[in-house]
N, C-alpha and C positions, 0 to 999 in steps of 0.2 A: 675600685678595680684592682683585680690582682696582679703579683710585677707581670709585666713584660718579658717576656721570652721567646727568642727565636732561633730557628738554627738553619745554615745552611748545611746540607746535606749530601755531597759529590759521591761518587763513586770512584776511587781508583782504576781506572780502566785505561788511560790516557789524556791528553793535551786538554785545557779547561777551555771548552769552548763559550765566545762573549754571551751567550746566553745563560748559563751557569755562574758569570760574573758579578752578570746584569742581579741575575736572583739573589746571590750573595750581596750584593750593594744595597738592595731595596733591603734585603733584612736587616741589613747595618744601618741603614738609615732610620727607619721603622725603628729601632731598638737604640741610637743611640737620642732619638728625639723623645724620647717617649722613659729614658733616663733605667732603661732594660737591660737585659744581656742577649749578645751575639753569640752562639754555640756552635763551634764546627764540629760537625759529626761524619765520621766515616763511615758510608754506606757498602761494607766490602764482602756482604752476603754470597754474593755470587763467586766463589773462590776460580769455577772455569774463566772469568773476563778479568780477575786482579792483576794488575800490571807492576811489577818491581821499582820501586820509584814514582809512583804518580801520585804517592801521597805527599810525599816532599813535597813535589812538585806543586799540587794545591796548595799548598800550606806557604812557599815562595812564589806562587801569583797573587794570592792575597796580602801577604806582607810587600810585593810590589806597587798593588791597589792602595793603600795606605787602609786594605779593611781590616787588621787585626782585631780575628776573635777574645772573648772573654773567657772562653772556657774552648777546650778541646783537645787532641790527643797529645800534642805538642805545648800545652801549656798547661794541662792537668784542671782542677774542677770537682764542686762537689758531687757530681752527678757523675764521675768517672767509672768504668773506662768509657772513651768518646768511640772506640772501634767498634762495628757490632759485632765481627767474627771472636771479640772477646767479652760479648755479653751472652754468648751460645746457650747457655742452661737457661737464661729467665727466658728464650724464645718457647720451649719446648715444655716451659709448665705451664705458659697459658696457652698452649695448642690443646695440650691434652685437657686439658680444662674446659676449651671450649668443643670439644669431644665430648667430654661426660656429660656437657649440658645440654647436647643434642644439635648442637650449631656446627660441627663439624665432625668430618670422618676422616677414618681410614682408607686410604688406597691401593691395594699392594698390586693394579695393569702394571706389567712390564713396559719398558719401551716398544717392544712388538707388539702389542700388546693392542697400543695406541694407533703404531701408525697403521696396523690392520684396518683399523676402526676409522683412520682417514681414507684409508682407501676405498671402503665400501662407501662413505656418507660424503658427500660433498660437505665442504666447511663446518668439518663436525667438531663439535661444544662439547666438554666435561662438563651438564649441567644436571638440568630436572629433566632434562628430555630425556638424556640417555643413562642415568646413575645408574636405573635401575636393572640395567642390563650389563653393569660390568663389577669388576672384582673389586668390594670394597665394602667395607663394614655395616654398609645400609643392606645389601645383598647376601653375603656371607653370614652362614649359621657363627652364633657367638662362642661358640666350643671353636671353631677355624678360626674366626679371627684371633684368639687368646693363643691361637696355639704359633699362629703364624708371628706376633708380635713377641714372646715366647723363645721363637727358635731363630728368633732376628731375620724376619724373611723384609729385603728389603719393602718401604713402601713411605709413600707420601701423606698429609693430613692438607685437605684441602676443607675450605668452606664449604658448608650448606648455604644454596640460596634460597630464599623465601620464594616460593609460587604466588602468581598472583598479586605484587604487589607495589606500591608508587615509595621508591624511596627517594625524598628529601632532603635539603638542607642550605642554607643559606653563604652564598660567597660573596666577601665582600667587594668584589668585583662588579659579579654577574647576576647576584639579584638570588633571587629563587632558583634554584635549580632540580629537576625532577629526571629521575631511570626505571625505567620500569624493570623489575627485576627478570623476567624472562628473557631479555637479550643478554643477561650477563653469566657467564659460566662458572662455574666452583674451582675459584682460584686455589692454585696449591701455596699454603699457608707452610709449609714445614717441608724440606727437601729431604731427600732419602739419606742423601749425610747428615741432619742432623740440622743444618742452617737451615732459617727461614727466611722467607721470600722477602721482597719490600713488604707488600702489603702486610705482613704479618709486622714485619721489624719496625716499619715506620710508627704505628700505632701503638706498639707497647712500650718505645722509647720516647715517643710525643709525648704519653700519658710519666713513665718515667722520671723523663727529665721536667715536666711541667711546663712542655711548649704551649705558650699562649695563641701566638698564630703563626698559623703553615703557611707561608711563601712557597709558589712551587709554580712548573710552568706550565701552560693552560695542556701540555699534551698527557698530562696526568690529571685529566678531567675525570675520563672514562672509570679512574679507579677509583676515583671519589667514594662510589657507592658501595663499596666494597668494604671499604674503611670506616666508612659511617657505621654501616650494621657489626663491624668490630667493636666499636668504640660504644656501640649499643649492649652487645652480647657479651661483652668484659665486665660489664655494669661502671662504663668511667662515660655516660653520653654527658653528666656535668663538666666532663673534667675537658670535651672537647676542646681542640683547638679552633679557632676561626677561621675560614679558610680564603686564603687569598690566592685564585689562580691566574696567574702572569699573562698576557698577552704574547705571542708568540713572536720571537725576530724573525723578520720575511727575508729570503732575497732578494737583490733589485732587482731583477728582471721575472716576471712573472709570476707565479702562485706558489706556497711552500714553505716550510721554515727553512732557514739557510744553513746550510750545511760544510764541511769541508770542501766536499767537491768543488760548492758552488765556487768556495773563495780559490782554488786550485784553479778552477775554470776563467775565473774574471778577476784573475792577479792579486788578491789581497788575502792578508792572514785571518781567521776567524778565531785562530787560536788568542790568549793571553799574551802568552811566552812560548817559546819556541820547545817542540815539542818531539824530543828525537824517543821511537820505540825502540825499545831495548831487545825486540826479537828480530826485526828487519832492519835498522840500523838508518832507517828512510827519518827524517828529518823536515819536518815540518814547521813553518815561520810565522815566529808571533808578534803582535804587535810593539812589545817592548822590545826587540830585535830590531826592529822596522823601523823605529827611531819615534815611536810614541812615547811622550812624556804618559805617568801614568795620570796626572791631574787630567787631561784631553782626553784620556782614554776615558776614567768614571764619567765625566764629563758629558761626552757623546753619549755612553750608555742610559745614565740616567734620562735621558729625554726618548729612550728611544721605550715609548710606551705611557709617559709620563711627563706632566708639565706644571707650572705654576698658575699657569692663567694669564700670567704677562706674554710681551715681546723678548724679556728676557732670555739670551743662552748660554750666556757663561756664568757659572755656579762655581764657588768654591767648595771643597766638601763640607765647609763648616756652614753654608747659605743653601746648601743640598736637604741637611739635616733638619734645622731651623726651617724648610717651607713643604717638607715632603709630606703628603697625606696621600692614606692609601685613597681616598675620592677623587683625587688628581692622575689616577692610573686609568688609561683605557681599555674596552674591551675590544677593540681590533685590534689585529696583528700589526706590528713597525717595522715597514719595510729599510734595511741597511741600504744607506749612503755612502759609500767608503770614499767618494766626492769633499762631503759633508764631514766625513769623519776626521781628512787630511786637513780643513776649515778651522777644526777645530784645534786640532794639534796645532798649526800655522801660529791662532791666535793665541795658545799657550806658551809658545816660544820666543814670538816677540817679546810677550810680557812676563820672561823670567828673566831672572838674577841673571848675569853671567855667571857668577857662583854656581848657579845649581844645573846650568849644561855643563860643565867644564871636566867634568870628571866622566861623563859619559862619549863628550868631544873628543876627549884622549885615547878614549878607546879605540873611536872609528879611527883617529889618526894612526895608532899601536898596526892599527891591522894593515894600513896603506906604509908598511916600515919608517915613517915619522916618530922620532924621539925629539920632543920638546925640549929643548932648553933654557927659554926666556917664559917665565909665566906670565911675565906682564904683557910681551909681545901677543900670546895667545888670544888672554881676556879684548885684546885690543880688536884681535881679526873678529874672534866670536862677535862681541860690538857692533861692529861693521855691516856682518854676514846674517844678524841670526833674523830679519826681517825678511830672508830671500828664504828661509827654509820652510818645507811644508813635514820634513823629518828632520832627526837628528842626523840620519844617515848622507845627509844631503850636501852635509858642512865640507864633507871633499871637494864634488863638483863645484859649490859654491866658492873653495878658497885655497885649491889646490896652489896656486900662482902664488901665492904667501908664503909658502914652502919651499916650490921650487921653482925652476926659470921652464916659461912656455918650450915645449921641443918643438911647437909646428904655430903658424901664423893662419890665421883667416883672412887675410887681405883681402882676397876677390878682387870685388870692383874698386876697391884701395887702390891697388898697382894701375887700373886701369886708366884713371886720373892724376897718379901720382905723377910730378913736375921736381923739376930740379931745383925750382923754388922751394918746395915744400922741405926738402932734402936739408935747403940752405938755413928753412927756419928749426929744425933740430938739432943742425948743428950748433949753430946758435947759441940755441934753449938749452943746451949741453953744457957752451961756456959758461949761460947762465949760470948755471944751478952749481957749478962747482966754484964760484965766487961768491956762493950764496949757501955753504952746506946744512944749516940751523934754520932752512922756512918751512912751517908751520904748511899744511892744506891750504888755509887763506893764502897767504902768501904766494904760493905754488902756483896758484890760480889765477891771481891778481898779475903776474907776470907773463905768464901763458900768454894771456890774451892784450896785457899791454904790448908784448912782442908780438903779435900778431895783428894788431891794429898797428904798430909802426913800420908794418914789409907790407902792411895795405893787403891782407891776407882775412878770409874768412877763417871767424873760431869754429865753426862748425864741420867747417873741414880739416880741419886739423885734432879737434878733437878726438875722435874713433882712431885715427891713425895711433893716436896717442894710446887711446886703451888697448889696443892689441899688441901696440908693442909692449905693453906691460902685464899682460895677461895672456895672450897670444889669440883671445876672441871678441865677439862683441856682447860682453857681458859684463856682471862683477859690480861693485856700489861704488860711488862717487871717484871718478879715476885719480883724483887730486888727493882723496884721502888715502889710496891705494899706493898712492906715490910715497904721500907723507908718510906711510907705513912701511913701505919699502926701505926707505932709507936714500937719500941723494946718491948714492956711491951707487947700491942695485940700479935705482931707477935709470941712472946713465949708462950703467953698465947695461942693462936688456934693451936702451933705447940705441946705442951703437950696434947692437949686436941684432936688431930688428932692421935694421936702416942697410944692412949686410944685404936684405933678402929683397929690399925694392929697386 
């Protein structure tokens, strides 16, 4: 077998939506199991949709993913340049090329041209049905056409499609797959600027850079056949790539692939990373904003289409690599969980380092005007807290009361029971604790409730009293570790100052 190669292929246009991810991870995976190379290539043919910045941008969601390419615009490569708007000239020698060999023509319809021609024909096709009735090299005497190319009259080079016939080819997905060529129109191959379209770009840089297999997502089915008979009419049908077309990410609710909207609609980010347009200034939220670790994020993606055969669902990338085959990718569509996705993240954050939240925790705190001074105080709350979160973003509401003293109480039905016994066992637990300033959570505890069995007092009653006055609600992890983490001085001080309000 020859190496391995693959590439993902984005287009700067904007925000990298999880589907584009997803596809980028399976080539990583695919290529780093298989001891290949990963190639990011920038697809920026289209100069009206390129957007200022969104190549960065891809290039910092994948170094977020931990998918760092082998080769591409940002980290150079023998097959350089990775951009296509700067491979311009090799698009325009095999158009004409596959011109002279009769597989494709010239176009020079105007835009009016066109939409005249929509106007009169209901869903009308640039094909075999209509070529022969419009302005382009198959029609046009060859003295007009030389003269029109000649005096630079704008025009396009689209393909010829074969009449009559079943074109072919196998994806390693879906098995067999057949088009018949009369549904399909003569795609324009070469734009009046001078860029060529996908279909033309993707196949002469696949063949280029020596892509062994095309990863791509099943909504670039349709153009399969379009590429195949390039990849024929080049004379490189050896040199094909293999094609592997992705299953499509659903929405939850209903039929579709999912889209922004959708996630705009039903509150969650579909983006990567957060993704502000540099022309409206509108600002869009992504997962790693959201407080997704990125190990949760590949994570979820990978299954979403794709499985092992086990019960297994947590994968490390390095157990992703090691068991990923493309025979384990489904041909339906995977509908998003973002339930399931939060599940995921959940059980990545229990089980990381305090180390490796800590620097992202500081952030969220930077932005709530918290400046940390004790690090070890910190690692301690993180500790405490990071089993209650389903984000990173969450570590405030989780552990605001660490930082600073409750401003309002939930008492409720607290006050409503509350007795001036209860009053007398705080005070008490007060003198306690300032005769006792060096105890430990056990200890804290141990005493609680021995002074509470000796005033002949239910612990349970008193307990909750206990947590709000030290948090000011009925939440937060072990109230006694919360104590111990306050420090005896706070802890008294918020429990006189709570005792104020019953």
């Amino acid at each position: 077998m020859s190496k391995i190669r693959v590439r993902f292929a984005p287009s700067p246009t904007g925000g990298l939506h999880l589907g584009g991810v997803r596809t980028a991870l399976f080539n990583y995976l695919f290529a780093r199991k298989h001891q290949g190379d990963f190639v990011l290539r920038i697809e920026d043919t289209d100069q009206s949709r390129y957007v200022a910045g969104a190549e960065q941008y891809i290039v910092e969601c994948l170094k977020w993913c931990g998918l760092n390419p082998d080769e591409g615009p940002h980290v150079g490569g023998t097959f350089a340049p990775y951009r296509q708007s700067e491979r311009k000239e090799n698009y325009r020698r095999y158009a004409e090329t596959l011109v002279k060999d009769g597989y494709a023509y010239y176009a020079f319809d105007t835009a009016e041209d066109l939409e005249a021609q929509r106007q009169q024909i209901p869903n009308f096709r640039y094909g075999h049905g209509s070529r022969e009735f419009l302005k382009n090299s198959l029609t046009l005497p060859d003295a007009e056409v030389k003269r029109n190319l000649e005096q630079g009259v704008p025009h396009v080079i689209r393909i010829k499609m074969p009449t009559d016939e079943m074109i072919t080819f196998q994806d390693r997905i879906r098995g067999h797959v057949s088009f018949d060529s009369n549904l399909i129109d003569d795609k324009v191959l070469l734009k009046a600027d001078g860029m060529p379209t996908y279909h033309l770009a993707v196949v002469v840089d696949d063949y280029l850079m020596e892509i062994s297999h095309a990863f791509r997502g099943e909504e670039w089915l349709p153009s399969a056949p379009v590429h195949i008979l390039l990849w024929n009419y080049l004379g490189w049908k050896d040199k094909m790539p293999e094609w592997v077309h992705l299953p499509l990410i659903l929405k939850p609710d209903g039929n579709g692939k999912l889209s922004k909207r959708d996630g705009d609609r039903l509150g969650f980010p579909v983006y990567a990373m957060n993704w502000k347009d540099p022309k409206t200034g509108d600002l869009t939220r992504g997962f790693r904003e959201m407080g997704f670790l990125p190990e949760a994020f590949i994570n979820m993606l990978a299954l979403l289409g794709w499985h092992n055969g086990s019960d297994q669902e947590l994968f490390t990338l390095t157990e992703l690599v090691d068991q990923f085959s493309i025979e384990r990718i489904s041909k339906a569509g995977a509908k998003f969980d973002f339930e399931k996705a939060k599940w995921f993240n959940h059980q990545y954050i229990r089980q990381a380092q305090v180390s490796e939240l800590k620097s992202q925790i500081l952030v969220c705190l930077a932005e709530k005007g918290i400046a940390v001074q004790d690090n070890q105080y910190l690692e301690k709350v993180i500790a405490l807290v990071q089993d209650r979160l389903a984000f990173l973003q969450d570590f405030w509401d989780q552990s605001f009361f660490f930082f600073e003293q409750p401003q309002a109480y939930d008492f409720g039905t607290v006050k409503t029971n509350w007795t001036s016994s209860k009053s007398d066992f705080f005070e008490t637990y007060i003198a306690h604790l300032e005769q006792n300033m060096s105890s430990n959570a056990q200890e804290l505890e141990a005493s609680f409730k021995s002074l509470a069995t000796e005033k002949g007092m239910k612990v349970g009653e008193l307990m909750l009293p206990f947590r709000i006055m030290l948090v000011g609600g009925k939440f937060g992890p072990g109230v006694f570790d919360i104590a111990h983490l306050l420090g005896i001085e706070e802890t008294i001080n918020r429990i006189q100052k709570a005792l104020l309000t019953l």
